[in-house]
N, C-alpha and C positions, 0 to 999 in steps of 0.2 A: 504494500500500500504506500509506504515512504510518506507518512505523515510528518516523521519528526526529524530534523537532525540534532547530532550532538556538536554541543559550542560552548567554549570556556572562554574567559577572558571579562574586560572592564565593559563592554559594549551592552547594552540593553537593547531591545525588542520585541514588543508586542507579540505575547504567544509564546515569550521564556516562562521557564515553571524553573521556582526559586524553593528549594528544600531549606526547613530552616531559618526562615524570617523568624526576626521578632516582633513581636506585636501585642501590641495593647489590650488587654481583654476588658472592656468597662461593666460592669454592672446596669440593668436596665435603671436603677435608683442608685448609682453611683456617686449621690451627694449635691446639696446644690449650689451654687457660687460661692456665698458664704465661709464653706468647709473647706479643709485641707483634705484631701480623700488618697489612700493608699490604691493604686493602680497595680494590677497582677498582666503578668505579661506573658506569653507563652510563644515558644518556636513552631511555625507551622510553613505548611506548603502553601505557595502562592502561583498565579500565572497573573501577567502583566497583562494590564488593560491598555491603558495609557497608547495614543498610537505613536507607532515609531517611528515618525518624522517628527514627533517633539519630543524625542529621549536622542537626538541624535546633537553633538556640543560639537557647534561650527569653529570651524577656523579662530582662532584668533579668541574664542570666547571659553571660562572653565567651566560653564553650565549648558543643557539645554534651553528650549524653550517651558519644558516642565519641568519645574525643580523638587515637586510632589508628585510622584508617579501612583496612579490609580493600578490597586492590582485585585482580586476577589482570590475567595479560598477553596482550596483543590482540597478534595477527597477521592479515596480511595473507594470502591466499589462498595466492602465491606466495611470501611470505615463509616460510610452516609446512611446504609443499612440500620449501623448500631442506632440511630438517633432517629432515623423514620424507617422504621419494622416495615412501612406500607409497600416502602420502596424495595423488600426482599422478591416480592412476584412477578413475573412475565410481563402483565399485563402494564404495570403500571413503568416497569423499563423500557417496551415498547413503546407506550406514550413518548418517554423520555428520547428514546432512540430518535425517535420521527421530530422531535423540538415541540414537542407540543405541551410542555409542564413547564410552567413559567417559572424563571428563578434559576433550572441548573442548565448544564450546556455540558451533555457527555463526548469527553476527547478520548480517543483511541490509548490504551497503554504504550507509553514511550516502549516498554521491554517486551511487549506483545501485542502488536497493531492490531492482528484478527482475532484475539481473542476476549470477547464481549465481557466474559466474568472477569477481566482485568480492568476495566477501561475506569476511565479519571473523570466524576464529577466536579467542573466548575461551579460554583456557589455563589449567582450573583446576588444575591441575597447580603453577603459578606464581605463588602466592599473594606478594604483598608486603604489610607495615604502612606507611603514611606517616601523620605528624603533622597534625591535620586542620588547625592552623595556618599548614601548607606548604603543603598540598592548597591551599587556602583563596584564599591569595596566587598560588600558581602560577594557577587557574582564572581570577581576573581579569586574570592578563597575558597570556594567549590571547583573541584576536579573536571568536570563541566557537567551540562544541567540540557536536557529537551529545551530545543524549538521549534518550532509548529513552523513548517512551510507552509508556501503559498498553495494552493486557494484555502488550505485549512485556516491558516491565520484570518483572512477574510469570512470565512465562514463562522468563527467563534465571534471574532468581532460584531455579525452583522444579528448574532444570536444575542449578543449582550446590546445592543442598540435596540433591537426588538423589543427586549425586555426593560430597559430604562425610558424611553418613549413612547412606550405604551400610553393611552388617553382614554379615558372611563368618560362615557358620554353619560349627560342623567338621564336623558332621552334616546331610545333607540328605534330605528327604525322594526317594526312589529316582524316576527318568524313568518314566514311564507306557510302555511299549511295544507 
């Protein structure tokens, strides 16, 4: 299938998956202005949202255009299973399969493209910011990490713009019956 290749180094792009980000976990009532609130953080898998014409630092310049890179979080088949039981059956993978459950975006396994009981939920539901300065340094201390080639990269992307764009009319035009 040749979904992904493998790529190490300082460069970022839309459709890398990051093993190991740290990240902020808030509390849904994590405190409110007032407070000093203790923040827990945990390491987790990411794929880059952010498109890669503004992670790319021109000539002459130490930053991109985004200097807060948008990424959501990746799950393992078994991993998204544990937290929605629903998603263990056929039926409701299928949905997924076909893009039709709003929120994830399933990518092929990096270490096994054709096989479906490996493959990697995106969770656009769990958007995080990280500093492209982090990102940056974090990605060259990893061995190297998947990236999503072309049309797949365009195809996750236009699966996450789907999902972020979406518009809830209060009036709809009535079902045909």
């Amino acid at each position: 299938m040749n979904v992904w290749t493998r790529h190490s180094g300082r460069d970022l792009q839309q459709g890398d998956v990051l093993d190991q980000c740290r990240v902020a976990l808030l509390e849904p009532n994590y405190g409110s202005i007032a407070e000093a609130v203790d923040v827990q953080t945990a390491l987790v898998r990411l794929v880059i949202i952010t498109q890669s014409c503004d992670l790319v630092v021109r000539e002459g310049k130490s930053s991109p255009k985004a200097e807060s890179i948008a990424l959501c979080r990746v799950y393992t088949l078994a991993e998204y299973t544990r937290f929605r039981p629903d998603f263990a059956g056929k039926k409701e993978r299928e949905e997924a399969r076909k893009g039709r459950i709003e929120g994830i975006h399933l990518l092929p396994s990096p270490d096994n493209e054709t096989d479906n009981q490996t493959v990697l939920i995106a969770h656009f539901r769990e958007i995080f910011s990280l500093p492209f300065l982090y990102l940056q340094a974090h990605a060259a201390s990893l061995t190297d990490r998947p990236r999503l080639k072309s049309p797949y990269v365009e195809h996750f992307a236009q699966g996450f713009a789907r999902f972020f764009m979406r518009v809830g009319l209060p009036l709809d035009i009535p079902p045909y019956k």
